[in-house]
N, C-alpha and C positions, 0 to 999 in steps of 0.2 A: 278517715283518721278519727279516733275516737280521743274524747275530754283531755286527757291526760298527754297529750300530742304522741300517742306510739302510731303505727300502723300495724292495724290489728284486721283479721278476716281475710275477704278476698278469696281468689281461688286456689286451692291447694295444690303443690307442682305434686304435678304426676294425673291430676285429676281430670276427667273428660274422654271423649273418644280418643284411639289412639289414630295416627295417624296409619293409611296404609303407603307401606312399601313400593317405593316408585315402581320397580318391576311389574307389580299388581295393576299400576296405573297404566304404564305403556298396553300391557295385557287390554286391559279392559277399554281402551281407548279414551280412558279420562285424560284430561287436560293435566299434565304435569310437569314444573317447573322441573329441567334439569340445568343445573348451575355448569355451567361451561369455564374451565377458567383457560388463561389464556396459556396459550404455549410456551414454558421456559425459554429462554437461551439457549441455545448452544452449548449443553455443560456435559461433561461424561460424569453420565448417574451411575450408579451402583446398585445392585437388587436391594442390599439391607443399610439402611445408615451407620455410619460406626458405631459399635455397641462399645458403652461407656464403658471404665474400669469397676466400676464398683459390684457391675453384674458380672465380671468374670473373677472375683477374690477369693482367694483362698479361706476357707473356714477355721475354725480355730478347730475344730475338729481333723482339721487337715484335709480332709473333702474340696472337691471343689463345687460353688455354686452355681446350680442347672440355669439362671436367670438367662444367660447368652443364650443360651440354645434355644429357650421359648421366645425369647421376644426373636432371634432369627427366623424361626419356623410360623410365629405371628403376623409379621411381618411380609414374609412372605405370603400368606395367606390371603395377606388383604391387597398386596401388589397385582396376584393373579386374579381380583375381583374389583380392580382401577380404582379402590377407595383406601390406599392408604396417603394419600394428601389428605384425604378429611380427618384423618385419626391423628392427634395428636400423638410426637413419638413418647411423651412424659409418659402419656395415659398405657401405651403399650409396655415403656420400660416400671411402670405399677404394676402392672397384669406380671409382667413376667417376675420379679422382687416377688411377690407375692405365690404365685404357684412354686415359686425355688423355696421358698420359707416353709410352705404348705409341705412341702415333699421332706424336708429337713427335720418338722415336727414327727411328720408320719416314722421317720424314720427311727428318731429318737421313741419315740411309745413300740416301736417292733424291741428293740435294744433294751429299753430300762422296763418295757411295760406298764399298765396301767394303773399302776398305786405305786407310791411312793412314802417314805418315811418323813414327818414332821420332824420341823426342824430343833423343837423343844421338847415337846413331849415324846418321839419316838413314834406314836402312833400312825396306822397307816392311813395314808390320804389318798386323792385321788391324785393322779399325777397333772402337771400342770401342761406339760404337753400335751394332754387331751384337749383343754379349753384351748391352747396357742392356737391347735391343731383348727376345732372348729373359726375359731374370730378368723384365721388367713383364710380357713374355703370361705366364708361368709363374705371377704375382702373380692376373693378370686373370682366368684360368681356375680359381683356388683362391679367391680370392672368388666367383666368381660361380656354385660348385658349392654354395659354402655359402648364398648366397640361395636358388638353384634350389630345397638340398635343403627349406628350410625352406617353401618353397611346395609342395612335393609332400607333404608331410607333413602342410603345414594346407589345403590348398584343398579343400573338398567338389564343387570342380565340376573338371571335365578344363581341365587347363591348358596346352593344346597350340595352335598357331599361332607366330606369329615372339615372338622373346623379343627384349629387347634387346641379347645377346650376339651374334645372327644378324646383329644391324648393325651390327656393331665396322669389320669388314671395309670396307662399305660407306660408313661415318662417312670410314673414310682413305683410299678412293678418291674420296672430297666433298671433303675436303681439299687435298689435291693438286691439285684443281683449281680451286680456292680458290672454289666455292661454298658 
């Protein structure tokens, strides 16, 4: 603690070795804590949780919002690799808010394009959906490291094939074409 009483220094998060992926650990025959939790009740689950209303609302554009579809196919993704108990559903229903915003922006700069007219002087500016466009993938790729990371962490089996980030891309070229 320094003079002034703040907490100052220390070690910076994110800083240090990174840890390796339990899978790596069983492989290797290192010692690796795997968290066991107990067995539920007796309840009839369902593959996806109920997807809120806010990720399936109509846009003012009349559109409807892709948010259900990702956080379903997220969701799924992490059930068929036994770590969506670790994933917070908040943190998936961001991931998905977020890639539906992303595809929205993208969509609006196909539509209006990349410059736009100021609102005073008439001059041409850059359009502001380009900046939306970047801060939501900049949003979308920092959530969706932190799912990743927690699936590398707890999966005991190799977690490799198509993720659902691999289909972001291809989500807003289905769009575009309004399939």
């Amino acid at each position: 603690m320094a003079k002034d009483g703040t907490n100052r220094g220390g070690q910076r998060v994110g800083a240090g070795r990174k840890s390796k992926p339990l899978a790596d650990k069983i492989n290797d025959g290192s010692p690796a804590t795997v968290m066991e939790l107990p067995e539920p009740p007796d309840i009839d689950g369902a593959d996806v949780p109920p997807v809120r209303e806010y990720l399936k609302a109509k846009q003012k554009n009349g559109k409807d919002l892709c948010a259900a579809e990702v956080y379903e196919e997220t969701w799924k993704w992490l059930k068929e690799r036994g770590c969506d108990r670790f994933v917070s559903p908040q943190l998936v229903e961001q991931y998905a808010m977020s890639v539906s915003r992303w595809i929205q922006c993208e969509e609006a700069i196909s539509e209006f394009g990349f410059l736009a007219k100021h609102p005073t002087t008439g001059a041409a500016i850059a359009s502001p959906y380009v900046s939306m466009s970047q801060n939501y993938m900049k949003q979308v790729n920092q959530l969706w490291y932190q799912i990743y990371q927690i699936v590398k962490e707890n999966c005991s089996v190799d977690y490799q094939g198509n993720t659902p980030q691999d289909d972001v891309m291809e989500r807003l070229l289905r769009t575009r074409k309004g399939m």
